[in-house]
N, C-alpha and C positions, 0 to 999 in steps of 0.2 A: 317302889317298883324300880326293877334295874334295868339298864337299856345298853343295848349295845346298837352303836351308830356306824355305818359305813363310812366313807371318807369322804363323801360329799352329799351330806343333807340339804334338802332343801332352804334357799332364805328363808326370810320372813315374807317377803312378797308372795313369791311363787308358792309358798306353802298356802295363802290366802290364796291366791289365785286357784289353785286345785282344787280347795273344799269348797268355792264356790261353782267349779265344774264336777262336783261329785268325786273328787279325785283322790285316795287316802292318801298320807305322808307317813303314816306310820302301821303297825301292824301287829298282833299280841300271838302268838304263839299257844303261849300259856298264860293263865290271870295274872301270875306276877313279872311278864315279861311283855316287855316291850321293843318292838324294831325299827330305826327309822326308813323307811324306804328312801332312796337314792336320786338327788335331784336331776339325774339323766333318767329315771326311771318314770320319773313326774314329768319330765321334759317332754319326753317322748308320747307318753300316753296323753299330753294333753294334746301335742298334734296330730295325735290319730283322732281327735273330738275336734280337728281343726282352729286348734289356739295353738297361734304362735307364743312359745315362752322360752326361744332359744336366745338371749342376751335380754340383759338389766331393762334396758328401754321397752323390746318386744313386753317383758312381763309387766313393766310398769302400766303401759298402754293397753293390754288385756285386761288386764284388774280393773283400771279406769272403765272400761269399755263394759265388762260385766256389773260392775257395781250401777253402772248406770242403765246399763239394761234392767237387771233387777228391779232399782230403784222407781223408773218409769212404766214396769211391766204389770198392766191389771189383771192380770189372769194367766196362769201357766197354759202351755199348750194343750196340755190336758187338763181337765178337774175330775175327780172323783167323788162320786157319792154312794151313799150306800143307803138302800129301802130303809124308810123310813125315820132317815136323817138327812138335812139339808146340806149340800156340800161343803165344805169347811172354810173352802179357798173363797165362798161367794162372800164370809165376814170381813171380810176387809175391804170388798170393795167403799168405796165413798156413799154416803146416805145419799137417798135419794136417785141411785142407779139403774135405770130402767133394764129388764133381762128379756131377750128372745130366744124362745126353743125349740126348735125345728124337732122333733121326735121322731127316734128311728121308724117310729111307725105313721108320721105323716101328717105330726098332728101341729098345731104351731099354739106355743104357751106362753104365760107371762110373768110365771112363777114356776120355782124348781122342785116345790113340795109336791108330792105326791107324782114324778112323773113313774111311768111305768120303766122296767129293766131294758137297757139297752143303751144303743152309742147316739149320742145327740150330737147336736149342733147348735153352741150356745155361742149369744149373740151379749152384750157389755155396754150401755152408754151410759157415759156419765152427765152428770149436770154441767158441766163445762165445754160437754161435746166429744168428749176422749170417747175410742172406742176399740173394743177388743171383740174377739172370737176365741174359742176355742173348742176342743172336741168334751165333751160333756158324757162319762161313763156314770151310768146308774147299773147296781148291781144288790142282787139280795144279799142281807146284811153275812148272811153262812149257808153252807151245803147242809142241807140235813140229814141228823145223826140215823147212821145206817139202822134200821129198823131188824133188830136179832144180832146173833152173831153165826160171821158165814166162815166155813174153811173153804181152803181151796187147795190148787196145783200150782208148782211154780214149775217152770219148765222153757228151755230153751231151743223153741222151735226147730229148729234145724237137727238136732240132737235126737229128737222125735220122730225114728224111722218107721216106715209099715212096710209090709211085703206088697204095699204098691206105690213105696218111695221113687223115685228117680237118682236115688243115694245121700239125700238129704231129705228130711220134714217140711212137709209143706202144709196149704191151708184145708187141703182134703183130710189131713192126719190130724189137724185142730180140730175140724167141726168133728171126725171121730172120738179122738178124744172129750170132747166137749161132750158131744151127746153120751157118749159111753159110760164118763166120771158123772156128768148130771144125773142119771136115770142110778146104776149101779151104786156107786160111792157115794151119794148125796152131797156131793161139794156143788159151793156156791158161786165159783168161780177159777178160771184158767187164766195165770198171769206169765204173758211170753215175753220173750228178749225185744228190744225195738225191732218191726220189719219195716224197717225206713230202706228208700233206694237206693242202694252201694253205687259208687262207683267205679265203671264198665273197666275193662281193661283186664289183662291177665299179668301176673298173676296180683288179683284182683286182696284189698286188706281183709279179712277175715271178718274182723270186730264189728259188730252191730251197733257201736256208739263211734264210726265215724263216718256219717253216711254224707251221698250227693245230696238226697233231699230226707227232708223232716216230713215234707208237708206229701208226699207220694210214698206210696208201697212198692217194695222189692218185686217185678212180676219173676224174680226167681222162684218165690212161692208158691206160685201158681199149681195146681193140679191141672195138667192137662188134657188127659182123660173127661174131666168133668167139665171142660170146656162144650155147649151144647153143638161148635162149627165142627168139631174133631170128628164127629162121624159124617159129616160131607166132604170132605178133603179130596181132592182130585190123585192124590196119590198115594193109597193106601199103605199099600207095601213099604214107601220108601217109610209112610210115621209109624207102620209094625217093628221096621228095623231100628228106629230109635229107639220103641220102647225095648225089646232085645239088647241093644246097645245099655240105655238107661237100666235095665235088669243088669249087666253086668257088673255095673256102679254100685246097685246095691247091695251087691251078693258080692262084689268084693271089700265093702265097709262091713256085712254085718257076720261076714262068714271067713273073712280071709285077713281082718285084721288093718283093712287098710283106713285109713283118714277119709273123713267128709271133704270130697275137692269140689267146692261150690263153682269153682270156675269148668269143669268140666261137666257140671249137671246143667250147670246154663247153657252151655256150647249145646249141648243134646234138647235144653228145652226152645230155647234160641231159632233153633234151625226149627223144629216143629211147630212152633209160634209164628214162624214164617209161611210155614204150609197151611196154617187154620186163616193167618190174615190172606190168602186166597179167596176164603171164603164168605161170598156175599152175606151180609146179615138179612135176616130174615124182617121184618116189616116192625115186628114188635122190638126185636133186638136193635131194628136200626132207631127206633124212636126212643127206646131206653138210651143206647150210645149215645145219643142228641142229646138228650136231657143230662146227661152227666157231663157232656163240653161245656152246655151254657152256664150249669152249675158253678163249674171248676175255671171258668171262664179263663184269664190272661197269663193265670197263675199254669195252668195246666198247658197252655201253649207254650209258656216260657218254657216249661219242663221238656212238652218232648222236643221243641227246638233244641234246648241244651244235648240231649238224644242224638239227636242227629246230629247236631254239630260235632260232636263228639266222635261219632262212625269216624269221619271226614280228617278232622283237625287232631283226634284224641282228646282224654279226660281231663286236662288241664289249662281251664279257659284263657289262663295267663299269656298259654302258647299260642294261641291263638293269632290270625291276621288279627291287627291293629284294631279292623273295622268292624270284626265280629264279636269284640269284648265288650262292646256294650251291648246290652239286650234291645234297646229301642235303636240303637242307628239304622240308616236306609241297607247301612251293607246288610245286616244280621236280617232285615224284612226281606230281603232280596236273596239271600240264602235260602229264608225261611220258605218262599216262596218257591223255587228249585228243588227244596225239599220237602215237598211236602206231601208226599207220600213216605216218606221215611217218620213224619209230626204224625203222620197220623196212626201209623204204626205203633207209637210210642205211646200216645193218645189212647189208642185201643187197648194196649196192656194196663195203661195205669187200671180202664176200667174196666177190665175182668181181674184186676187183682181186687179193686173194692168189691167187684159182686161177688169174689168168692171169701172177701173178709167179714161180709156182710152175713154169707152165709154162718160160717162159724158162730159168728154170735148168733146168732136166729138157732142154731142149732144146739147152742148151751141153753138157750133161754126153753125152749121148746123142752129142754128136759128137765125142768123146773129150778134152773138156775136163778138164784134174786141177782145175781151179778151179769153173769155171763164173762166176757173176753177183758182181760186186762191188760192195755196195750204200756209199751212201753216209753217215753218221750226222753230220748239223747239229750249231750247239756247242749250240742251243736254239732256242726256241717265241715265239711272237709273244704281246705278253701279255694280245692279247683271244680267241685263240684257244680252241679246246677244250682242248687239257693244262692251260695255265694255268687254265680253270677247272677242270673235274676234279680237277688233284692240286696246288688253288692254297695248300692249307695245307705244302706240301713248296718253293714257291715263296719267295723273298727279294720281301716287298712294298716297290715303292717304288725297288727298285733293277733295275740294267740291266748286262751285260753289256759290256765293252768291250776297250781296250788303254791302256796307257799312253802318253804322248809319249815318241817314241823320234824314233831322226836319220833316219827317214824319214819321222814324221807328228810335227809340234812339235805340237800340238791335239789329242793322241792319238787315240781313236776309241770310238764307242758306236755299239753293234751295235742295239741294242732290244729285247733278249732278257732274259725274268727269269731270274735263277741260282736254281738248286737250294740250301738251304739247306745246308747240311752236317749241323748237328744234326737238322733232320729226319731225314734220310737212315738217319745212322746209326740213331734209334731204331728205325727202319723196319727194320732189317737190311738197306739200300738195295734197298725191294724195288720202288720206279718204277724203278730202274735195272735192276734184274734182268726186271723183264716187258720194259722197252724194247728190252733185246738178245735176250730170247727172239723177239720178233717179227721181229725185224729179220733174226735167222738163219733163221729158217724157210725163207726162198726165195733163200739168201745162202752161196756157195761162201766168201766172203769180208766182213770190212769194214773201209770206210776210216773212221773217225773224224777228221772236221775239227778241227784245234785241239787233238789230245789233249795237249796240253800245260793241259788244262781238267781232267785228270783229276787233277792234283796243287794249281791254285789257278786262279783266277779274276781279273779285272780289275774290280768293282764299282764302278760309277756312280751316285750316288746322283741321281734324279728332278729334274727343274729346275738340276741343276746339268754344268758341261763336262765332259770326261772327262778333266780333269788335276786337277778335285777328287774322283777315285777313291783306291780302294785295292785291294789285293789279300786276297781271302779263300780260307784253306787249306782242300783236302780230305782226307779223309785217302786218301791216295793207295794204300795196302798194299789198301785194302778194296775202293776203287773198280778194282784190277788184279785181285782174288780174283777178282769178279765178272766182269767182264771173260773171265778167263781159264775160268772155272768155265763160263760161258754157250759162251764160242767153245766148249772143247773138247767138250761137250756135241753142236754143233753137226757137229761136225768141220771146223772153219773156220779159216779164218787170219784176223788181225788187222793191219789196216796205219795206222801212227797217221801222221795228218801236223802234221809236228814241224819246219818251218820257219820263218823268220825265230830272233827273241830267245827263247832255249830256256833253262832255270834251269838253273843246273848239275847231274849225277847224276841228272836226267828222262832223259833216252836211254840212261841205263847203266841205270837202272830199269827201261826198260820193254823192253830187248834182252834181259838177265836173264828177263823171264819169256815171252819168245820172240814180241814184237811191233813186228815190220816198221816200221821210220822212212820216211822220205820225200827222196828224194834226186834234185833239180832240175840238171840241167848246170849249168845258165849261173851255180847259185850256191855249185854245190863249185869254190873256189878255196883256196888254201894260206893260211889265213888266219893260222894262227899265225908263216909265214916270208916268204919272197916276195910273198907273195899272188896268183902266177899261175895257170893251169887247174889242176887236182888231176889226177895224171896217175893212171889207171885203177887202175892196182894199189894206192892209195891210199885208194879210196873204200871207203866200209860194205859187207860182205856180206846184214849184215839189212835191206834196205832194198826197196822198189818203185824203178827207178831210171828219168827220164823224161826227155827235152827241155824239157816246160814244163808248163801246167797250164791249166786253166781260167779262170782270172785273171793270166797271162800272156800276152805277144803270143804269137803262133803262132812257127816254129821260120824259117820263111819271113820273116817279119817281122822277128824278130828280126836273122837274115843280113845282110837287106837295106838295115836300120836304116829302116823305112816306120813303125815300133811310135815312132820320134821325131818321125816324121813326122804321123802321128794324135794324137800327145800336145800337138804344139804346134798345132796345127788347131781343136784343142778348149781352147786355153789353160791347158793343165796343166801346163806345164815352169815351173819352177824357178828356170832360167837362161838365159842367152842360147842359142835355136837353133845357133848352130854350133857353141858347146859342149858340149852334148847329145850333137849330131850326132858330134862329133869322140871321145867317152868311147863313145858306143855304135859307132862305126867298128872301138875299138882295140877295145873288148872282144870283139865278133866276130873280129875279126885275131888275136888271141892264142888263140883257140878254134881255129880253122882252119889256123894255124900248127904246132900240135899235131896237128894230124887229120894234116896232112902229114906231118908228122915220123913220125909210128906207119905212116905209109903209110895209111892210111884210105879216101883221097880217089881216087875211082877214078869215067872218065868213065860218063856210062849211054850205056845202047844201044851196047856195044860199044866207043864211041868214044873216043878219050883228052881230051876236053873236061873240066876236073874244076873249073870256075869255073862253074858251073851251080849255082844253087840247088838243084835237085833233088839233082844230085849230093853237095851238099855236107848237104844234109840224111840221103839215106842214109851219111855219112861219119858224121855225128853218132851215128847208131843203130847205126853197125859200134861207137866207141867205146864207148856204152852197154854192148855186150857185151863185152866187153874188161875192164869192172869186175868182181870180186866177188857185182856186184846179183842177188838170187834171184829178183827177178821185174824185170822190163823192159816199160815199157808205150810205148806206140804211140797218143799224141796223133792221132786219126780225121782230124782234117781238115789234119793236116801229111801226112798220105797224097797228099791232092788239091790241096798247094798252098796250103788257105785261108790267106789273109794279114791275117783277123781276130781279132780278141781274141772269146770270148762274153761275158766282161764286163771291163768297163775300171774297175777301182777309183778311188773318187774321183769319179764321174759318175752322174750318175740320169736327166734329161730329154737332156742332151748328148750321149748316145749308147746305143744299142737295146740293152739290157744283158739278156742272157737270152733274146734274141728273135730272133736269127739262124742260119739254115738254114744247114748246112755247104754251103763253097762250094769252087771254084775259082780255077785264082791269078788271075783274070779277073772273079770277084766273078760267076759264075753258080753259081747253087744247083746242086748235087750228090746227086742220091736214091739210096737204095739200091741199085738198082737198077742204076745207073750205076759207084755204087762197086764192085760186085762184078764188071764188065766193064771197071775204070778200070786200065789198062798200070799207070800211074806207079804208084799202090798196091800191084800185085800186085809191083811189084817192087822195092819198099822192104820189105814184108812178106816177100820171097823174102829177102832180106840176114837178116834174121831167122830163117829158117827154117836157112838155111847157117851161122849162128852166126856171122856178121859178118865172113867170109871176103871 
């Protein structure tokens, strides 16, 4: 193995010092390459986990200090078990160790066999008198294996106009959609972009993976119309002229060419939102409201505190007076207090965005959906948001989120997300992780976790500096799956991790073991360990979502066509010369369709025997699809109708509308609801699916 080293590696101390705070000093690329990470890079990340290791002594006297923390420590802050096997961490305690366990359900034990699923409270004495606590996860051993195989939609909400949009897709266009694809198309599930809540400000980030909060819905989403106060409003006329106004929005994205502006659909839903919070809740509404604050308890005050503060102060808690950057001081109560008509505003949106997410899924399921709604979970939070102030002491200060340089990004990448500390976490018994996914399944058949290759380690950046003076910080992985699996099954949900590109070794046998769906792309199962040509069907994963492309991929259309070279070098993204490009994405389609042929796949539409039609050859793609092992199968929305755009082109921000385009046609005309549900070409790529790829 060859290794290329920066110029200042870690010692020998400090390199022990790291791996005993989960810290990596080196990093692989590729199998046969090795990196050392930079001992200002270990410096730094270890004082963002609060070790000093900035000069010889500091490190010497950390080491000492962790080594004997270790060494004296009967029990980690957490333990993990899993049904039907006794926790691993409880074998080493001393013979003779007497155990108490407060169960989540109230019960008090003396032994850890047989407790039932949930977060405990375990209790440690030794015969000596030593004694420990710690928080005690019991979780079922896997998710179980989805029962059939379901296709579905993938689709980027917002992108999902109707002629009774506001200029963007919202959750009235879901549950349409849902019910429409359930009953019609027989798909088993609708899988959308995160609707986590952005944050406020104009002009406001686009991208749905860098949100205020994880654990709150966008009420940009909101359907307002189907809000039940909307028809008591004390000023009719002024919310007719919104919607007039908001018709304008639509009818100039789906008729006039212009971009999804999310920040002007909100100004129009915003101001109406304000004229429905005029209106008194009704007895049943007001007891429902109730029931959803105690639920959501501290977490959801923080939230719309942050709301308000934010009107006030703006989106960036940093700027903040001094007094109000922390969530618990007397200043922020005291604010919070003054403002609380504004919390409770805020309060009130989060929950009609739940009862109308709720809806959607009640609305897939109602149309015999086994899935229903597949939400999406970001890798993290924006770090002036509301989470990061909220639960900023669980936060890595200082540091960001990223990748490393790999052979497709030499300057790796930073995301601008703060990581989750891990020692928090654990002492927490990861309980921000555990509220984050109970929320998330509430109105959730399913979830996709971006990046879950984040539940085992992280890529940290440390502040002011590139993202190739990162490093990688470990999670502990067993605990963050307990959770995981503890919350899904709770839920009755399925898990679908997306686990492409550079994947560490033994993460995918991890996380199929306890029954959580991979991620599997056509155009990048190739034989990689042989030939390296298409991965022919019977070769592919059975645990997997399996797709044409994705949402940061060209379209399927595009891709065929090779037009995805053509918008790359337009925008001066290519690499290398155009007709190199051209010629590498020519064969890589030709080798795709070579194959469709050969399996017979390729079959003309309408009857005809033409089978050099895009069209055609994209339902040839989705016969193959089914032809896999894959337990679920999903149906890219706007490869239905053609679109031959990307919704986001990575690598671009001003150079091209990232997040702001209305599904179209191979024409570049918008496509509404509407349209889709009476569109031939769709129903009859959807039909190839229904027949099982015949």
């Amino acid at each position: 193995m060859t290794a290329a080293r920066p110029a200042d590696p870690p010692s020998e101390d400090l390199s022990r010092l790291a791996v005993l705070h989960g810290v990596a000093t080196s990093y692989s690329p590729s199998p046969d390459r090795s990196v050392a990470a930079s001992a200002t890079a270990v410096t730094l990340t270890l004082a963002a986990l609060g070790v000093d290791a900035s000069t010889p002594g500091a490190i010497r006297a950390a080491l000492a200090a962790r080594e004997r923390e270790l060494g004296e420590r009967l029990l980690p802050p957490t333990v993990v078990g899993w049904s039907g096997s006794p926790p691993a961490a409880l074998a080493a305690l001393p013979g003779g160790t007497r155990l108490r366990i407060e169960t989540e359900q109230g019960e008090s034990r003396t032994e850890a066999d047989g407790l039932p699923p949930g977060v405990h409270r375990l209790t440690a004495t030794t015969p000596d008198g030593r004694t420990a606590t710690a928080h005690l996860i019991v979780a079922p051993s896997r998710l179980p294996t989805p029962a059939g195989r379901s296709h579905g939609l993938l689709v980027q909400l917002y992108s999902l106009l109707s002629r009774r949009s506001w200029g963007m897709g919202d959750l009235g266009d879901l549950a349409e959609l849902a019910g429409w694809a359930g009953r019609s198309l027989g798909v088993g599930f609708v899988q959308v972009n995160p609707l986590h809540a952005a944050v406020p400000g104009a002009p406001t980030d686009p991208s749905p993976y860098r949100p205020s909060s994880r654990r709150f819905p966008d009420p940009v989403h909101l359907r307002v119309e189907d809000i039940p106060e909307a028809a008591y409003v004390d000023d009719p006329v002024r919310l007719r002229a919104l919607l007039e106004r908001a018709g304008r929005l639509r009818e100039a994205v789906l008729d006039k060419g212009a971009l999804i502006d999310r920040d002007a659909v909100w100004e129009l839903k915003r101001e109406a939102l304000e004229l429905l919070g005029e209106v008194p809740l009704g007895p049943g509404r007001r007891a429902a409201y109730c029931d959803f604050l105690a639920e959501q308890g501290q977490a959801l005050e923080d939230h719309a505190t942050w709301c308000a503060l934010a009107e006030v102060h703006g989106s960036d808690w940093h700027r903040w007076p001094t007094g109000l950057r922390d969530p618990r001081s007397a200043e922020t109560t005291q604010a919070r207090n003054g403002l609380m008509d504004r919390v409770d505003f805020w309060s009130r949106l989060a929950w009609l965005t739940d009862t109308q997410l709720t809806a959607a899924q009640r609305a897939g399921l109602e149309a015999g959906m086994p899935v229903g709604i597949v939400h999406d979970l970001a890798v993290g939070v924006h770090p002036g948001g509301a989470d990061a102030w909220a639960q900023q002491e669980h936060f890595a200060a200082g540091m960001s989120v990223g990748a490393p340089p790999d052979a497709f990004n030499a300057r790796g990448q930073d995301w601008g997300l703060p990581p989750w500390r891990p020692d928090r976490l654990a002492e927490s018994g990861y309980a921000p992780f555990r509220d984050l996914l109970r929320a998330l399944f509430r109105c959730a058949g399913a979830l996709r976790i971006d990046h879950v290759m984040g539940l085992f380690r992280l890529w940290w950046v440390p502040q002011g500096h590139p993202p190739t003076e990162g490093t990688y910080v470990r999670y502990d992985a067993e605990a963050m799956l307990a959770v995981l699996v503890l919350e899904a099954s709770r839920a009755g949900a399925l898990v679908i991790g997306e686990d492409l590109g550079t994947v560490e070794p033994g993460v995918r046998e991890a996380l199929r073991e306890r029954g959580v769906l991979g991620t599997s792309v056509l155009w990048f199962e190739r034989d990689w360990d042989g030939d390296g040509r298409p991965l022919p069907p019977e070769g592919w994963r059975a645990d997997c979502l399996a797709t044409a492309t994705t949402h940061d991929l060209p379209s399927t259309a595009a891709r065929l066509t090779g037009e995805h070279v053509e918008l790359r070098d337009s925008l001066g993204l290519l690499t290398r010369p155009l007709e190199e490009e051209r010629a590498e994405a020519a064969a890589d389609a030709g080798e795709w369709l070579s194959l469709l042929s050969r399996l017979g796949l390729l079959h003309g539409t309408g009857g005809g025997g033409d089978t050099s039609s895009e069209e055609a050859q994209i339902q040839a793609v989705h016969r193959f699809l089914l032809r896999t092992p894959a337990r679920l199968v999903g149906v890219w929305l706007p490869d239905g109708v053609g679109d031959r755009r990307p919704q986001n082109l990575p690598g671009t921000w001003d150079q091209y509308p990232n997040w702001r385009l209305p599904i179209a046609d191979a024409q570049g005309r918008p496509v509404t609801l509407e349209d889709l549900a009476a569109s031939p070409r769709l129903h009859a790529l959807m039909e190839v699916l229904r027949e099982g790829g015949t």
